[in-house]
C-alpha positions as CSV (number, residue, x, y, z in Angstrom):
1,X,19.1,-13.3,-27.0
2,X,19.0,-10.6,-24.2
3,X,16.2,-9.3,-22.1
4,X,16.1,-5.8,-20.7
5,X,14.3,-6.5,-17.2
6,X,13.0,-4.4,-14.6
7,X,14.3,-5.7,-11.5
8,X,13.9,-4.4,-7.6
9,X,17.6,-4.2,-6.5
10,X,16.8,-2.5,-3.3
11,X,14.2,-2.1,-0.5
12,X,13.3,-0.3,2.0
13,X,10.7,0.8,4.9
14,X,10.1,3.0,8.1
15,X,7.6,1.3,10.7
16,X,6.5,4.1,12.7
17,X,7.6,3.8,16.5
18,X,4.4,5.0,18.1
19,X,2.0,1.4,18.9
20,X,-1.5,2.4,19.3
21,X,-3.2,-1.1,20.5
22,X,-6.4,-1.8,20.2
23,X,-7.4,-1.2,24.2
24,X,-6.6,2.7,23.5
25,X,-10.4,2.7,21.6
26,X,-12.5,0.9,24.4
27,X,-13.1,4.0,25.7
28,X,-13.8,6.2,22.9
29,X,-17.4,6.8,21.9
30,X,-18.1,6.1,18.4
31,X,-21.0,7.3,16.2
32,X,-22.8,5.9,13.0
33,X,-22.9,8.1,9.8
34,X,-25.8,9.5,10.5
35,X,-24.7,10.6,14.1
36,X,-26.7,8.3,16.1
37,X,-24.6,7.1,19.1
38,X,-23.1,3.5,19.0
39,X,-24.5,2.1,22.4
40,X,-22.6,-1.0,22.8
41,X,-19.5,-1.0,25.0
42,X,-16.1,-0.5,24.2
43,X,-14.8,-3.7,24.5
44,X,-17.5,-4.9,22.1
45,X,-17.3,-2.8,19.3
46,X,-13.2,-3.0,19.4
47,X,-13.9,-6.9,19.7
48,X,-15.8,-7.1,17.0
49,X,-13.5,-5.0,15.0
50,X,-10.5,-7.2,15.5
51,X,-12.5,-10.6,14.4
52,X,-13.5,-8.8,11.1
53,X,-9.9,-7.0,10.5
54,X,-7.6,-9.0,12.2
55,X,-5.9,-5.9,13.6
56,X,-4.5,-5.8,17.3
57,X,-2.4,-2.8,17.1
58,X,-1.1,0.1,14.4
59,X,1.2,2.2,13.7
60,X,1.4,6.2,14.0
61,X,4.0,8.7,13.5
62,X,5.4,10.6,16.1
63,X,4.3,14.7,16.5
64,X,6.6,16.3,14.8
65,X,6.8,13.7,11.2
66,X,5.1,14.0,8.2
67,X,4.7,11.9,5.7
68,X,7.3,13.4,3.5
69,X,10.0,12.8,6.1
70,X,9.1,8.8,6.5
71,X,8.9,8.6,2.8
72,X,12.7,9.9,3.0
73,X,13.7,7.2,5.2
74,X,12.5,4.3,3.4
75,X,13.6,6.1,0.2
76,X,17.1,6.2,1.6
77,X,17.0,2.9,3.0
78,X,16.3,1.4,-0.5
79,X,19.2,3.4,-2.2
80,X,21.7,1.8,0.4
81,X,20.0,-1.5,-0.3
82,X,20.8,-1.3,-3.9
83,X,24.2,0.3,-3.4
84,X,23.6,3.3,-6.1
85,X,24.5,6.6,-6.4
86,X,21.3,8.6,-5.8
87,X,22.7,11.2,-8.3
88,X,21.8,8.3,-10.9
89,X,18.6,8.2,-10.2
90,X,16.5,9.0,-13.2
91,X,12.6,9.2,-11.6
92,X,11.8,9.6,-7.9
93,X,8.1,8.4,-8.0
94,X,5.9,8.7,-4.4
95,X,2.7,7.2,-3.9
96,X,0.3,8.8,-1.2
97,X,-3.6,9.9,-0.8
98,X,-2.8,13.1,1.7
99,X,0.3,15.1,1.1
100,X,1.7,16.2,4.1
101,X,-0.8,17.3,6.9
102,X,1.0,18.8,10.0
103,X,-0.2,17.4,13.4
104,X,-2.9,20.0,14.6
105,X,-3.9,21.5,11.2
106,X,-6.9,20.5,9.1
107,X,-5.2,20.7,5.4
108,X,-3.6,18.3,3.2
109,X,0.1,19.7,1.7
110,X,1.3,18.7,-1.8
111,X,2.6,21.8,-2.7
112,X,5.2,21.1,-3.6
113,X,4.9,17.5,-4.6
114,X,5.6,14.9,-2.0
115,X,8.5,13.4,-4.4
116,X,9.8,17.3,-4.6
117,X,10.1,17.0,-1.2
118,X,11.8,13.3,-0.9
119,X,14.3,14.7,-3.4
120,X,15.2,17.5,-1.5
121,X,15.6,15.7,1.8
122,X,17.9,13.3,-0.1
123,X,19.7,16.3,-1.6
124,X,20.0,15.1,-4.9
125,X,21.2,17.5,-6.7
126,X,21.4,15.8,-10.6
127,X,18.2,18.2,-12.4
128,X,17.6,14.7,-14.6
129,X,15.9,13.2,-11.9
130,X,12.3,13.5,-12.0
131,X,10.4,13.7,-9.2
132,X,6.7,13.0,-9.5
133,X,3.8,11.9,-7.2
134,X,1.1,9.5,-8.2
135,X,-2.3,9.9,-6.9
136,X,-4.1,6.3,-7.3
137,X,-5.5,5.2,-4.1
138,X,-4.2,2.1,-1.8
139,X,-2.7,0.7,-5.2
140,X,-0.5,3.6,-6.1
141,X,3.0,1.7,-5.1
142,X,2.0,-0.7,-7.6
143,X,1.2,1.7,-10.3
144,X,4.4,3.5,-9.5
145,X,6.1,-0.1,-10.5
146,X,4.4,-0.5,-13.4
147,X,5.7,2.9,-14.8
148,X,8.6,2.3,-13.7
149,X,8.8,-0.5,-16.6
150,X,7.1,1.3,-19.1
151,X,10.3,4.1,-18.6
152,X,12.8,1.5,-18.7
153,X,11.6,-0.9,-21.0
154,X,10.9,2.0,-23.2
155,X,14.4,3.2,-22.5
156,X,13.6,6.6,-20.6
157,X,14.8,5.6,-17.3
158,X,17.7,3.0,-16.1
159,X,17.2,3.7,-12.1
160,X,14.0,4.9,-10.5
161,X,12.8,5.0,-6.8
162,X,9.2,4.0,-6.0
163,X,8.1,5.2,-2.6
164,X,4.4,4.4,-0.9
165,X,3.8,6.6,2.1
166,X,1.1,7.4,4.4
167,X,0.0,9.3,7.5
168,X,-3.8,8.3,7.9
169,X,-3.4,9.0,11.8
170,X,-3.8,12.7,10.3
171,X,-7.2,12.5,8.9
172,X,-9.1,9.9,10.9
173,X,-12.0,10.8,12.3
174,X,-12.3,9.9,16.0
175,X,-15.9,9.3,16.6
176,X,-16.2,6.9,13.4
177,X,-14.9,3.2,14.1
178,X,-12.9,3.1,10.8
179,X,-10.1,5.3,12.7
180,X,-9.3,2.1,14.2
181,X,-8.1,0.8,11.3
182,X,-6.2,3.2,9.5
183,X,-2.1,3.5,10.1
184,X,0.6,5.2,9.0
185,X,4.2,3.9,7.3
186,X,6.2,4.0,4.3
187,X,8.3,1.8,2.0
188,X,10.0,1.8,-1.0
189,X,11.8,0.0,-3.9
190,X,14.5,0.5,-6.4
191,X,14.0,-1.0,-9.7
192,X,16.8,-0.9,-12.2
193,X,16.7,-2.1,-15.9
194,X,19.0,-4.8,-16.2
195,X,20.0,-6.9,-19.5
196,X,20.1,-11.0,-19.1
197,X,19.5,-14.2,-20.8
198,X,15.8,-14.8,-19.2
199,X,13.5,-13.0,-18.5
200,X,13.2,-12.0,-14.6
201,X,11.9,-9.4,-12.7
202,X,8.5,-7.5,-13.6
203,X,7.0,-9.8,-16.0
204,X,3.2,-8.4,-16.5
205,X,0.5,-6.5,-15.3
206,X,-3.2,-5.6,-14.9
207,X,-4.6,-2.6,-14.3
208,X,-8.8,-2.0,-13.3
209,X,-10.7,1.4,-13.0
210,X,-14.3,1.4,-11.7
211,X,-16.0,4.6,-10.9
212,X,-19.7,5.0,-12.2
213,X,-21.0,3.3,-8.9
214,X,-17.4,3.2,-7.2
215,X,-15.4,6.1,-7.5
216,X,-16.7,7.3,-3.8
217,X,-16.7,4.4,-1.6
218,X,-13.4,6.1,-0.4
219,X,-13.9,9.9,0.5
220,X,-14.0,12.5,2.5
221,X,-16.2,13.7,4.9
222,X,-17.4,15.4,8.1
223,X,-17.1,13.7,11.4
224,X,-19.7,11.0,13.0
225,X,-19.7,13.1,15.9
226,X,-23.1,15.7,16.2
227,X,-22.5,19.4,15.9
228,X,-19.2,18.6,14.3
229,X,-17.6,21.5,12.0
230,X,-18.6,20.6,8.7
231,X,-15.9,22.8,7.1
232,X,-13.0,20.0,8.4
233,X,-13.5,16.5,6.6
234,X,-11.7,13.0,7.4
235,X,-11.5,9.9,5.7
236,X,-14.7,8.0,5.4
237,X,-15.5,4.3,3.2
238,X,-18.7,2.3,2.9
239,X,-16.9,-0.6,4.0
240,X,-19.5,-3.1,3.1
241,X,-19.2,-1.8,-1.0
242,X,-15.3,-2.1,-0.4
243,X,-15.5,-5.5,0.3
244,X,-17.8,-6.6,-1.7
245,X,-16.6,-4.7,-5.1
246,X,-13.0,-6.3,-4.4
247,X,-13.9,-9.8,-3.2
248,X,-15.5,-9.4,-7.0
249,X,-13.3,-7.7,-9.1
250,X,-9.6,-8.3,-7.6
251,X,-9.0,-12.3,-8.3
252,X,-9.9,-11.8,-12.2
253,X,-7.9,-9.0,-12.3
254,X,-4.8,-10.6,-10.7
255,X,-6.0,-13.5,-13.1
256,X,-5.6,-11.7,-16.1
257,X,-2.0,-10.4,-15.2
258,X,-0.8,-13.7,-14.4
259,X,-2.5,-15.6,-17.8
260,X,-0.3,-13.1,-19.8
261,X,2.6,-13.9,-17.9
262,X,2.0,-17.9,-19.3
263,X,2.8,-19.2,-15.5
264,X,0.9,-21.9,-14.0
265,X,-0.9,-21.0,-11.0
266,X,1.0,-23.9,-9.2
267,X,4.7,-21.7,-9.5
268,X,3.6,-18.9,-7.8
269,X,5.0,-19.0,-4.2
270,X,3.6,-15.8,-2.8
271,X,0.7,-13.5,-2.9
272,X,1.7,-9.9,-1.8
273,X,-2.0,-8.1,-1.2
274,X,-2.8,-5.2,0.0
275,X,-2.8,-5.2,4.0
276,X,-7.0,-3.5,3.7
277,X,-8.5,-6.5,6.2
278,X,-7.8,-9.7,6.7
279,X,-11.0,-11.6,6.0
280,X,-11.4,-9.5,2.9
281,X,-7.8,-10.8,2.0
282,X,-8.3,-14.1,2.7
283,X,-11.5,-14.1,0.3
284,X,-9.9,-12.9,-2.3
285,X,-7.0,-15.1,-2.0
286,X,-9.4,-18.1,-2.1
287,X,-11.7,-16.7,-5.0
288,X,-8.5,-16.1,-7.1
289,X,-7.5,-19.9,-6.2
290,X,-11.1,-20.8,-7.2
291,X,-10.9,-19.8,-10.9
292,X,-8.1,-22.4,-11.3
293,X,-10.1,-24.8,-9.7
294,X,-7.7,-24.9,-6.3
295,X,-8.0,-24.6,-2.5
296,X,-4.5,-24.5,-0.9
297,X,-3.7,-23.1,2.1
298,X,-3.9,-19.4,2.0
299,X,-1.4,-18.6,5.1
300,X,1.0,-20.5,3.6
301,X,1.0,-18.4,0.5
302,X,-0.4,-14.8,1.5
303,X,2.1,-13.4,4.3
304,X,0.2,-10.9,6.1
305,X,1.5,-7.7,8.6
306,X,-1.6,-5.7,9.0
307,X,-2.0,-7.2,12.6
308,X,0.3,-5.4,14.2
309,X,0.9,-2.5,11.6
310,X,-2.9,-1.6,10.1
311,X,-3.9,-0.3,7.2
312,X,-1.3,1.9,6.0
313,X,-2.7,2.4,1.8
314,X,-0.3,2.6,-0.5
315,X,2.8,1.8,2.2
316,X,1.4,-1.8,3.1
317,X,2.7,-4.1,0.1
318,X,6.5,-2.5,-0.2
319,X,6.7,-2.7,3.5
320,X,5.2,-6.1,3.4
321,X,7.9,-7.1,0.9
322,X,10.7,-5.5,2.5
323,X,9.8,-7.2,5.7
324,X,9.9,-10.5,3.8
325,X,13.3,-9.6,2.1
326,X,14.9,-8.7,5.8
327,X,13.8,-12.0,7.4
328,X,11.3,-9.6,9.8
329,X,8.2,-11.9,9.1
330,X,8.3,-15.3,10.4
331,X,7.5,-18.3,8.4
332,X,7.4,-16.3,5.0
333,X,10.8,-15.7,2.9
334,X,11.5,-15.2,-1.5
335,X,13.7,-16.8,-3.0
336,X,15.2,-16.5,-6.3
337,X,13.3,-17.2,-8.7
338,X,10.5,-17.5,-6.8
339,X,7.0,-16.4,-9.0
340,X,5.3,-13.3,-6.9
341,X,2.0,-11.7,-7.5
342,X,1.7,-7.9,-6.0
343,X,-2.0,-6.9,-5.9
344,X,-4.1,-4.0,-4.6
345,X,-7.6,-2.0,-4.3
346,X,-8.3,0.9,-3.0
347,X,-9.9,4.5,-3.5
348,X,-11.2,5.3,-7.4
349,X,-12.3,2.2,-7.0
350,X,-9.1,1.0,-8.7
351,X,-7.5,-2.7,-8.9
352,X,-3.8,-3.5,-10.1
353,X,-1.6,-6.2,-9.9
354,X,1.8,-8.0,-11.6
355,X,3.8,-10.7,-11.8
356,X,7.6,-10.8,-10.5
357,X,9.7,-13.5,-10.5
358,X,13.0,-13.0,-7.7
């Protein structure tokens, strides 16, 4: 018996070159939501940041980049990876919150679509090649994957390029302490279908929506800062509901994609979750572990890069897993046949997550 799997041939990322440490923002005054000025000092508040996030330093792109030209890169990087033709490519499929916003301008630029735009810098010229952006929040890599293997399973696609992307260095707001924590980067995947005797690759998936309470946790509004313009808006979270709502929601739902798969808990050798925080990571980690009745040791499992690279939304788990793949993140590697759950929550509220084996 054959099995038509969806399998990632090829990876790829672009890590910004531009390191903004965390010793930039001890001298930048920060305000609450409701304008009042944070008193404490610098060197506190970034403190205090870093013990909750674990983040030392992120990454932003350089003046003249936007987010379409990084999502290019890692795009093309994955194509070589896989060693395709990009003229077989049958769906071009980018992930991103913002579009393209230009460094000094207030508005966000999908028109045309960011995966338009990808296609175009690739010059790929074959008119069968779809090109279309997905608008899901932090998770939208991961919901590019799973239509990936609806297409090919279905038999509409044989190649397709998934591309997460992000420039959040464009819409932070610099008075509000959540700038700190937002980054910018972009990776990227090629999944093929491919015929074998097992079954491999993308095995199953979950997917959550919440939004009578949750869809704005994640939005956008005016700055911290008094007598702001209230006609320019940056991205603003109630971090407190973020947490809490994913700490909650994201182990059952990462539960319920592996139960289909019919893997024990105890074969799967790495957890690929969203880089949002690190203690919020970590607890979700353990209360996924908890509903199997286990404690192991989450670094061991959970490979993490958000220290040095931030929150980057929809770019942190394909550059996570390319990183892996390239031997860049030490003490973590996949092997074949190694069990893999890819997870993520972000802005909707939305969760999703499946199971890979190498």
């Amino acid at each position: 018996m054959k099995f038509l799997n969806t399998i990632i041939t090829g990876t790829g990322s672009y890590i910004p070159t531009v390191r903004i440490s965390n010793s930039e923002f001890t001298r930048q005054t920060f305000f609450e939501k409701d304008k009042s000025r944070i008193d404490s000092p610098g060197e506190i508040v970034v403190d205090k940041f870093r013990d909750i996030t674990g983040i030392s330093e992120r990454r932003w792109v350089t003046e003249d980049q936007t987010n379409s030209d990084i999502a290019a890169i890692a795009g093309r990087e994955a194509i070589k990876d896989a060693g395709i033709d990009p003229e077989s490519l049958d769906y071009i499929i980018v992930a991103h919150n913002f579009g393209d916003v230009i460094k000094g301008t207030i508005q966000s630029d999908s028109l045309p679509c960011l995966a338009s735009r990808v296609k175009h810098l690739l010059r790929i010229k074959n008119p069968s090649c779809v090109a279309y952006d997905i608008l899901f929040g932090c998770p939208g890599w991961i919901q590019g994957i799973i239509h990936a293997d609806s297409f090919i399973k279905t038999g509409l696609a044989k190649k397709c390029l998934i591309i997460g992307s992000e420039t959040l260095s464009r819409v932070v707001d610099n008075y509000d302490r959540d700038t700190m924590i937002f980054s910018d980067g972009s990776g990227a995947a090629v999944v093929e279908g491919v015929e074998s005797d097992k079954k491999s690759g993308f095995l199953t998936s979950a997917t959550v929506s919440n939004t009578i309470d949750e869809a704005y946790y994640l939005y956008l509004g005016q700055s911290n800062a008094p007598d702001s313009n209230p006609d320019v808006r940056y991205i603003k979270m109630h971090g407190r509901k973020i947490y809490e709502y994913s700490i909650s929601h994201v182990p059952s739902a990462m539960k319920a994609a592996l139960d289909k798969s019919g893997i024990p808990i105890g074969e799967v050798k790495k957890i690929l979750l969203h880089q949002a925080n690190e203690k919020m990571d970590q607890a979700i980690a353990q209360r996924f572990y908890r509903l199997y009745g286990m404690r192991p040791e989450i670094s061991q499992v959970m490979p993490m890069n958000i220290h040095e690279l931030g929150n980057s939304s929809v770019a942190t788990v394909p550059t996570l897993y390319d990183m892996i793949l390239k031997g860049a993140l030490k003490d973590h590697n996949i092997d074949k046949g190694d069990i893999i759950i890819f997870a993520s929550v972000g802005a909707g509220m939305h969760i999703n997550a499946f199971i890979y084996r190498q």
